[in-house]
C-alpha positions as CSV (number, residue, x, y, z in Angstrom):
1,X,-25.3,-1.6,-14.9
2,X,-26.6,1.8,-15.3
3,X,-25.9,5.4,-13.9
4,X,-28.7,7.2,-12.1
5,X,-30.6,9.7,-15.2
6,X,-31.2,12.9,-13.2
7,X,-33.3,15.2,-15.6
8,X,-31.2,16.6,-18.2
9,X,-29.0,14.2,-18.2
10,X,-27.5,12.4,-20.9
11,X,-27.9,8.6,-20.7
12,X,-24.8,7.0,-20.2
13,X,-24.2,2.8,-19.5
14,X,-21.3,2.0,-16.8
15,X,-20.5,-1.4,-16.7
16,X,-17.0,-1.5,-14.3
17,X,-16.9,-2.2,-10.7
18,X,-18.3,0.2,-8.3
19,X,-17.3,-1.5,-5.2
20,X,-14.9,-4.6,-3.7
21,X,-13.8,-5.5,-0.8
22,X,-15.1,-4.8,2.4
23,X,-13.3,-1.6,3.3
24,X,-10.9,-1.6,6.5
25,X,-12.0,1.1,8.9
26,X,-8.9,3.5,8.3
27,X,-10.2,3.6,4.4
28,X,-14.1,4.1,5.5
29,X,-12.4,7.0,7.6
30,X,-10.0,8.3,4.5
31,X,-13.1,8.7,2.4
32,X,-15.4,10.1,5.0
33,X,-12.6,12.4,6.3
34,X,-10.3,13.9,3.1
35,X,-12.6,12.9,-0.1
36,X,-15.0,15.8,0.2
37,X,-12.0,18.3,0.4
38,X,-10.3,16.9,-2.5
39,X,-13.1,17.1,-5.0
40,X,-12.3,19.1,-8.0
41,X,-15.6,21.1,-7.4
42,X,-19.8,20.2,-8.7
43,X,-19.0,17.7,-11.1
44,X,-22.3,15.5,-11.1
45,X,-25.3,16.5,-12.6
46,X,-26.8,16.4,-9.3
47,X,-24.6,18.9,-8.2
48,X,-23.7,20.8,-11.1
49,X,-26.9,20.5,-13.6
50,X,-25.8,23.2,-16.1
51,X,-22.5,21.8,-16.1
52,X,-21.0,25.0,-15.7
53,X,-16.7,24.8,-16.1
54,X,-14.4,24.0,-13.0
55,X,-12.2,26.5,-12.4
56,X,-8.9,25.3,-12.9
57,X,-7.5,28.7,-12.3
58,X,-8.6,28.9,-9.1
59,X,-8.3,24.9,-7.7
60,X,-4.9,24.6,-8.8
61,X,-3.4,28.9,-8.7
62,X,-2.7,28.5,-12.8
63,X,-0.6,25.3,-12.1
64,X,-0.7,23.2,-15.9
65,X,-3.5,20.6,-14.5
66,X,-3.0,16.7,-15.4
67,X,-5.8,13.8,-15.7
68,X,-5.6,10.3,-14.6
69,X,-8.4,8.0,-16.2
70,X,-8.9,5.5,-14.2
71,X,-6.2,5.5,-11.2
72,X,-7.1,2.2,-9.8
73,X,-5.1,1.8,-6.7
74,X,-3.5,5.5,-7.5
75,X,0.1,4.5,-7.0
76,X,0.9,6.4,-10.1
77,X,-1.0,9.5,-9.1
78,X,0.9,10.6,-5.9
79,X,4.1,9.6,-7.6
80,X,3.6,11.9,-10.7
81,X,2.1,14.5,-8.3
82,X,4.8,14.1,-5.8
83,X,7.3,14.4,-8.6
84,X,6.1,17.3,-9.6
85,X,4.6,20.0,-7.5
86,X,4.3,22.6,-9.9
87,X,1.2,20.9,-11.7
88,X,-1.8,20.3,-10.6
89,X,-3.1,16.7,-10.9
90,X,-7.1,15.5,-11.5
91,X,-8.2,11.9,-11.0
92,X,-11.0,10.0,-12.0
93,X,-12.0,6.6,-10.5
94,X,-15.7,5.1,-9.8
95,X,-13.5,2.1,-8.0
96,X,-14.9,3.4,-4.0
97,X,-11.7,0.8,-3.2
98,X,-9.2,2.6,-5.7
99,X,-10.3,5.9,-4.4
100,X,-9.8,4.6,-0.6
101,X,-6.5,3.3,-1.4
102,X,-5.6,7.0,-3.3
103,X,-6.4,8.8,0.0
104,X,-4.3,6.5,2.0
105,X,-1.2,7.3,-0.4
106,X,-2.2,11.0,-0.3
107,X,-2.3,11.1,3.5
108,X,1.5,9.5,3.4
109,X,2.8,11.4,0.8
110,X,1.2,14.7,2.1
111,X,0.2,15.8,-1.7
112,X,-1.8,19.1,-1.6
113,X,-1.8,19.2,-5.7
114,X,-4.5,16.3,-6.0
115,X,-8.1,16.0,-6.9
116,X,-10.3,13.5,-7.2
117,X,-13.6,12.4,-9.1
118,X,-14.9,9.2,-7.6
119,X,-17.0,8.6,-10.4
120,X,-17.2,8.2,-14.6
121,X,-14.6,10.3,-16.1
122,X,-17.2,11.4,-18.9
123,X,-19.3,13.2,-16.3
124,X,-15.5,14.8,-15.5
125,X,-15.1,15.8,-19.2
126,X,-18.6,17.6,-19.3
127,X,-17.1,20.5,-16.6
128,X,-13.4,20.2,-17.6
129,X,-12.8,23.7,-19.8
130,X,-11.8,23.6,-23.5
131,X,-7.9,23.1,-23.9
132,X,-7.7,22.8,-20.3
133,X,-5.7,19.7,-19.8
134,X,-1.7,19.9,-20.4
135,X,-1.5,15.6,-20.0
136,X,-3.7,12.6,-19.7
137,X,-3.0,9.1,-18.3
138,X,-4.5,5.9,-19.0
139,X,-3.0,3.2,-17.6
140,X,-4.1,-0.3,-17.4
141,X,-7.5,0.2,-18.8
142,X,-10.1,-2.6,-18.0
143,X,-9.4,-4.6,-21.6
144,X,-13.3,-6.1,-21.9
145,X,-11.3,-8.9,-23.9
146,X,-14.5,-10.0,-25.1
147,X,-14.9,-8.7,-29.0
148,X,-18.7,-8.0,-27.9
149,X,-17.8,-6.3,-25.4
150,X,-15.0,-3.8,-27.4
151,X,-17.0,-1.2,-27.4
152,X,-17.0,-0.7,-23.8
153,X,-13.3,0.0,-24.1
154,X,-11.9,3.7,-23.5
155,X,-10.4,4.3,-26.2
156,X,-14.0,4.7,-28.7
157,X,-15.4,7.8,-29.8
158,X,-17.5,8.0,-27.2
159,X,-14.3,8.9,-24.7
160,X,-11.9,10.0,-27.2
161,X,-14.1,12.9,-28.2
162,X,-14.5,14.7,-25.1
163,X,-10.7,13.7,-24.6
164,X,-9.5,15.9,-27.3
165,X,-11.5,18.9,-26.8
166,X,-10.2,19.3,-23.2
167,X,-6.4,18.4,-24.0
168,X,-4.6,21.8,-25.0
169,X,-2.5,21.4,-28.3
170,X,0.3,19.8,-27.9
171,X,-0.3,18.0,-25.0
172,X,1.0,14.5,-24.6
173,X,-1.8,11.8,-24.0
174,X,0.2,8.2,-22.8
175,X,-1.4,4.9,-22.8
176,X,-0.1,1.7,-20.5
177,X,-1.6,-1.5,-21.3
178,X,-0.8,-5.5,-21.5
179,X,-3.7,-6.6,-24.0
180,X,-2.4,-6.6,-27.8
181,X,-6.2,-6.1,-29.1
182,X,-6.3,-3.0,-26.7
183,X,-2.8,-1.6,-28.4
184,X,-4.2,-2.4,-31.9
185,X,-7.7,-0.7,-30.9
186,X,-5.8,2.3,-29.4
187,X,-4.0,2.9,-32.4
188,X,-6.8,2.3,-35.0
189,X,-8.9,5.0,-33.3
190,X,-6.7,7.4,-31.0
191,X,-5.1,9.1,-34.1
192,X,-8.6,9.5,-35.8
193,X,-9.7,11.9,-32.9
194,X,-6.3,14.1,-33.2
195,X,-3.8,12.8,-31.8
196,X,0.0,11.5,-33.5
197,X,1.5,8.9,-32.2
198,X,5.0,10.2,-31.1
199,X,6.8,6.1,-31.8
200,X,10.0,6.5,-34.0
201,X,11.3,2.6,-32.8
202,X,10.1,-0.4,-30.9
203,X,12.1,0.8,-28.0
204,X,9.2,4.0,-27.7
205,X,6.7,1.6,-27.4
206,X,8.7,-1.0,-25.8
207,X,10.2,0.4,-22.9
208,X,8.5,3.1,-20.3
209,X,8.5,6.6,-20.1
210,X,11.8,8.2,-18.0
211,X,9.4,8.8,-15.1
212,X,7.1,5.6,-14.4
213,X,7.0,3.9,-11.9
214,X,5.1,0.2,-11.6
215,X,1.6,0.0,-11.0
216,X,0.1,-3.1,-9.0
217,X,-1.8,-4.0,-12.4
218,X,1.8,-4.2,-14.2
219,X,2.9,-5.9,-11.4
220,X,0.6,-8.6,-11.8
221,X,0.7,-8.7,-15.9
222,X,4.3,-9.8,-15.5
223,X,3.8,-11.9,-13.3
224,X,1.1,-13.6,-15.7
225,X,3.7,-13.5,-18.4
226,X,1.8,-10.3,-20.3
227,X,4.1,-7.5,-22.3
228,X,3.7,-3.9,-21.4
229,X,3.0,-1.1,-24.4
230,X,3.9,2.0,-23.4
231,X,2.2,4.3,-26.6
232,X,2.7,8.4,-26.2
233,X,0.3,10.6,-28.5
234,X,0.4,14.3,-28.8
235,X,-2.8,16.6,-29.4
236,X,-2.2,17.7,-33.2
C-alpha cells in the first residue's frame, strides 16, 4: 500500500493496517467529535506543505512532551499521561480503530495532556522540532516476521534517523516487544543511530519498567506463550 504523494512530498511506502473492524457508533462519534481538537497541529503535507515546526511551547505550556509510536489500542498512553500530568504526551497511530479506542480511554480518563496523529509517524517527525522530545515509546511494534519483509520494521534507518534528531540528549527511548529477531534487530541498529543501551543484567531487559502497565498485545503474547523484552536506550 501506498501514501497519497501530494507535490513536494517525499515518497514514502505504508504497508500496516489502515482500518478494521466495523466501528461501533460511540467510536464513529469519538473520532468525529474530540479527534480534530486533539491534533498536535498541520502535520500532513496537505496541511502543512513547508513543514513548518509544531509548537510544542505553546500545545503543551513548556510541559517536557513524550511520543508514542504506534499506540495501538492506547491503553498505555492515558496511563503514562494520567500518571503524569506535568508532561505533555504525542501519539502516533494510522490504526482509525486504535485511534477510536484512544479517544474512548481519553473521554474516561479525562486527559487534557494528549495529542494525537492518526497517521505515519514519519510525517510526525518532519514537524516535530530538533531535541524536542524528552521520551519515546515503542511498544509492540508490528514484527513483519518475514526476513523479506525486515526492512519494513521500525527500528531501520529510515525511522531511527528522524528518531534521534528530535529526542533531546539524554532522553530515554524504551522498546516492548515479544519477537527475538525484533530484540536482535533493535539492538544491531538502535545504538548505531545514538543511542546506549542502559542494560547492566538480564533482569533490565527481563522485567518492565516501574511504571508499565499491560498492553492488550502483551496480553495476548503471553497468552501464546511469547517472552516480553523490555530494552531502555538513552540519546548519547
Amino acid at each position: 500500500m501506498q501514501d497519497k504523494h501530494p507535490k513536494g512530498a517525499p515518497w514514502r511506502n505504508f504497508y500496516g493496517r489502515i482500518k478494521g473492524k466495523t466501528l461501533k457508533p460511540a467510536q464513529e462519534r469519538y473520532l468525529a467529535e474530540d479527534l480534530a481538537a486533539l491534533s498536535p497541529g498541520p502535520v500532513d503535507w496537505d496541511a502543512n506543505p513547508e513543514r513548518t515546526p509544531l509548537d510544542l511551547k505553546k500545545m503543551f505550556g513548556g510541559r517536557d512532551t513524550w511520543l508514542e509510536i504506534g499506540f495501538g489500542g492506547g491503553e498505555h498512553m492515558v496511563h503514562q499521561a494520567a500518571s503524569n500530568p506535568d508532561v505533555g504526551i504525542i501519539g502516533a497511530e494510522p490504526y482509525i480503530n486504535g485511534v477510536a479506542m484512544l479517544l474512548g480511554k481519553i473521554r474516561k480518563a479525562g486527559c487534557d495532556n494528549v495529542r494525537i496523529h492518526p497517521g505515519d509517524v514519519r510525517d510526525l517527525f518532519d514537524v516535530l522540532p530538533d531535541q524536542s522530545i524528552s521520551r519515546a515509546f515503542l511498544l509492540y511494534p508490528d514484527p513483519w516476521p518475514k526476513k523479506r519483509h525486515h526492512r519494513r520494521r521500525f527500528v531501520t534507518p529510515e525511522h531511527l534517523e528522524p528518531l534521534a534528531r528530535v529526542l533531546k540528549p539524554g532522553a530515554i527511548f524504551r522498546v516492548a516487544t515479544d519477537i527475538p529477531d525484533y530484540v536482535r534487530q533493535t539492538l544491531e541498529q538502535v545504538p548505531g543511530h545514538g543511542f546506549e543501551w542502559l542494560a547492566e543484567g538480564p533482569l533490565d531487559w527481563r522485567e518492565p519498567w516501574d511504571d508499565w502497565i499491560s498492553t492488550r498485545y502483551e496480553q495476548k503474547a503471553l497468552r501464546e506463550g511469547r517472552v516480553p523484552h523490555y530494552l531502555t536506550f538513552r540519546r548519547i
